[in-house]
C-alpha positions in Angstrom: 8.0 94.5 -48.6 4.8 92.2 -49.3 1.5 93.4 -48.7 -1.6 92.0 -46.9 -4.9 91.5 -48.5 -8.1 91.7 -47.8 -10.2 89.3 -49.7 -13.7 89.5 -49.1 -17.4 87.9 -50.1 -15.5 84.5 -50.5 -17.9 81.5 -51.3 -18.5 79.7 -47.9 -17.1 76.4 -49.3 -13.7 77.9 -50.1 -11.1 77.1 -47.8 -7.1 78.6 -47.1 -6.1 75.9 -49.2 -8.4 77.2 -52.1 -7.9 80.5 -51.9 -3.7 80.2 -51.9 -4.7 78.6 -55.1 -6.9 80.8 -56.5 -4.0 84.2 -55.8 -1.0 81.8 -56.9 -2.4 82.7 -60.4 -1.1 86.6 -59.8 2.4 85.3 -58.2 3.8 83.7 -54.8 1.3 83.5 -52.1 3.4 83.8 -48.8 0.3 83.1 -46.3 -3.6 82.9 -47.1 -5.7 82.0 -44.5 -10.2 81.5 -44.4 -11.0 83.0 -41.7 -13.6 80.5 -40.1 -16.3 81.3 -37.1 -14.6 79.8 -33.3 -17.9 77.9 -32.4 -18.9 76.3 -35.5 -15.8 76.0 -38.0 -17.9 77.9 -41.1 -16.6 80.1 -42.7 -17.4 84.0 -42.1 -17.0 84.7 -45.8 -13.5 86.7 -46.3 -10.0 86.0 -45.5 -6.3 87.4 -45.8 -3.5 87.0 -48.4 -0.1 87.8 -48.6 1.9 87.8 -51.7 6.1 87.6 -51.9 6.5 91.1 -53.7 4.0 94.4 -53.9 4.1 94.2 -57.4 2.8 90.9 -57.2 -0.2 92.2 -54.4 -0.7 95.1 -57.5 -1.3 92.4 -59.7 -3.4 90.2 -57.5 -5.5 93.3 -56.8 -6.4 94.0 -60.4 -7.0 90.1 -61.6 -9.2 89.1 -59.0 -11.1 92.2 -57.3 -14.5 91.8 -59.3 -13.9 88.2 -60.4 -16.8 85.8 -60.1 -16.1 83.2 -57.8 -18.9 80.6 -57.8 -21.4 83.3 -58.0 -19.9 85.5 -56.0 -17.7 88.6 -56.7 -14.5 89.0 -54.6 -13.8 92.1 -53.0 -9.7 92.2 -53.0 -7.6 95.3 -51.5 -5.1 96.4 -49.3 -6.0 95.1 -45.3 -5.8 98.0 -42.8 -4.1 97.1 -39.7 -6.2 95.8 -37.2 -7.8 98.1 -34.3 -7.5 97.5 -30.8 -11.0 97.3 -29.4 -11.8 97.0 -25.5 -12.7 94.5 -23.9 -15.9 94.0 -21.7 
């Protein structure tokens, strides 16, 4: 069963494109995906990957959480499923 990551402090230039790249280095990247602010299209800095195989997640999670990234160090582990929150 593949796992979902977490990446986060990704470098505002990076796009999904980029950061498929960048995790294809630790295996198959199923999905990866910037995620990108609705109104202006920037990115908000982190993003989600999901690799083919958990031992291919284990290995993306120890090559690349800490690696410099144009100046900036990822964050990379395991994404917690997302909360409902209520609506106003």
């Amino acid at each position: 069963m593949a796992t979902n990551l977490f990446v986060g402090n990704l470098p505002y230039t990076m796009d999904s494109d980029g950061l498929g790249q960048l995790f294809a280095q630790a295996g198959t990247v199923t999905s990866a995906k910037v995620i990108s602010d609705k109104y202006s299209g920037r990115s908000r800095g982190f993003g989600f990957v999901e690799m083919a195989t958990d031992e291919e997640t284990k290995k993306a999670i120890e090559l690349l959480n800490g690696k410099d990234v144009e100046g900036r160090a990822l964050v990379v582990n395991e994404a917690r499923p997302r909360e409902e929150r209520p609506r106003n």
